[in-house]
C-alpha positions in Angstrom: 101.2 117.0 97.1 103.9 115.4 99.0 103.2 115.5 103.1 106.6 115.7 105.5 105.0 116.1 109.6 102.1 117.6 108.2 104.5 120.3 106.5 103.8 120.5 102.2 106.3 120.0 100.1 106.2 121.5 96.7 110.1 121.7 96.2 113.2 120.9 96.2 113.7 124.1 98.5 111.3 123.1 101.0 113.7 120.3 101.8 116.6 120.3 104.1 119.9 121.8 101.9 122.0 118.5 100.7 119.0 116.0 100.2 119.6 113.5 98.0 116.5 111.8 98.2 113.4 110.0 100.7 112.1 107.8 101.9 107.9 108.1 101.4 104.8 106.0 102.4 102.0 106.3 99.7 98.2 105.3 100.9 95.3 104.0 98.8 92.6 106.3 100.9 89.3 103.9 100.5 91.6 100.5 100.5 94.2 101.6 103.4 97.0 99.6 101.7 100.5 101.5 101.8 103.9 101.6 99.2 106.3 102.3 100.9 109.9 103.2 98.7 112.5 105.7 98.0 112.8 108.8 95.7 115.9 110.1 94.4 115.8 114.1 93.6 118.2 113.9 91.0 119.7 111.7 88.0 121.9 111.5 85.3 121.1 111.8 81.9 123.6 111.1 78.7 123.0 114.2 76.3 125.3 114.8 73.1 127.2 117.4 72.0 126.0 119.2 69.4 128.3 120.2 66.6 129.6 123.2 68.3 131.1 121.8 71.1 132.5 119.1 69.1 133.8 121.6 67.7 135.5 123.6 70.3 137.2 120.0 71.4 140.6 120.7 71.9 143.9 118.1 72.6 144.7 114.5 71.8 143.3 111.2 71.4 139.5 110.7 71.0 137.1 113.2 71.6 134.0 112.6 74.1 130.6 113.0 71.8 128.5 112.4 75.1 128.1 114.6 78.3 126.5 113.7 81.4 124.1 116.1 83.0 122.0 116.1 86.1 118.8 116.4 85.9 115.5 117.0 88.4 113.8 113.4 88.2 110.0 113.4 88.7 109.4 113.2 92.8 106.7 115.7 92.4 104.5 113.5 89.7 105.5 110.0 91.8 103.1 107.5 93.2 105.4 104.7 93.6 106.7 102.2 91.0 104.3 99.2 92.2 101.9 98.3 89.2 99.2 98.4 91.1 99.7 101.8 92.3 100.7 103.0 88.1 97.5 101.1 87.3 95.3 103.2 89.5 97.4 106.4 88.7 96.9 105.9 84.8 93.3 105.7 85.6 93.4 109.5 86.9 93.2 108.4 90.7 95.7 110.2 91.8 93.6 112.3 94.4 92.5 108.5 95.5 96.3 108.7 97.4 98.1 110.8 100.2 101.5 110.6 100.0 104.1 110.9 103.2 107.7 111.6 103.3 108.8 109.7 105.9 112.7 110.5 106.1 114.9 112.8 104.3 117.9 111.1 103.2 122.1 112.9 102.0 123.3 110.1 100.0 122.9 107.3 97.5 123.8 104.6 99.8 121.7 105.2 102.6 118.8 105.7 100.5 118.8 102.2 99.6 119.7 101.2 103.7 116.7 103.7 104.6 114.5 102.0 102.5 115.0 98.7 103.6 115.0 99.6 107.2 111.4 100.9 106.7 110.5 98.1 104.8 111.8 95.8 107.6 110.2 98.1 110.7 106.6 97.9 108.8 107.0 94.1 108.3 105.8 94.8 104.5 106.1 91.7 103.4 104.0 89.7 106.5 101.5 91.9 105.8 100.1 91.7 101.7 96.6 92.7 102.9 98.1 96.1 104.4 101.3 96.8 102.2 101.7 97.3 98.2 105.2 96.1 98.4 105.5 92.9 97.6 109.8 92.4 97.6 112.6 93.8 99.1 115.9 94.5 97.1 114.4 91.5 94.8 116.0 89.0 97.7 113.0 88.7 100.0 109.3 88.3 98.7 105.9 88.0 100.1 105.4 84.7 98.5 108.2 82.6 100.7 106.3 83.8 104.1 103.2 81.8 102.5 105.1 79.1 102.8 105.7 79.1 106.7 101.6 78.6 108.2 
């Protein structure tokens, strides 16, 4: 069950019209520690044609034997992609975890600057005992604030 201001949301209709994506927090209940990371609604999936519409190819050159379709992805099932949140999750936990939607986001692009603002704000990476997230945008990791004290 996702959570947006106390508000459940169970689809892709209880969001604003034009979402793209969020931004979420995800909470270990008994441990306190937080994920925090973005969701895309949406992505693309290369299918091919079956005979039939190879068949009904019309004009010149070479035909396409591949189609790209759109496709729901699996916000409603999602924890996170940590492994220490998957671990947990394999092991049937899932009711161990509340999850948050922090910010609803309209594009690809701003999902990613979203993320990182909140990632930034919560001082993620300062704080291992509190947060999950352990890099962010695979440029900035926990381990080089060890290095400061």
């Amino acid at each position: 069950m996702w959570l947006y201001k106390g508000k459940v949301i169970n689809s892709i209709e209880d969001m604003p019209q034009g979402t793209f994506g969020f931004i979420y927090i995800t909470t270990h209940k008994s441990s306190g520690v937080s994920y925090i990371g973005k969701k895309s609604l949406y992505h693309n999936v290369k299918r091919k044609l079956t005979k039939k519409e190879l068949a009904e190819q019309t004009g010149r050159g070479r035909k396409p034997t591949t189609q790209v379709v759109q496709k729901e992805s699996d916000w409603k099932t999602y924890y996170g992609s940590t492994k220490q949140i998957v671990e947990l999750i394999k092991g049937g936990k899932q009711e161990d975890f509340t999850r948050e939607i922090l910010q609803f986001v309209f594009n690809k692009k701003l999902l990613t600057y979203h993320e990182c603002k909140y990632l930034f704000a919560y001082g993620v990476l300062e704080k291992p005992d509190k947060y999950f997230n352990d890099n962010i945008l695979g440029k900035f990791f926990t381990k080089d604030f060890a290095t400061q004290e």
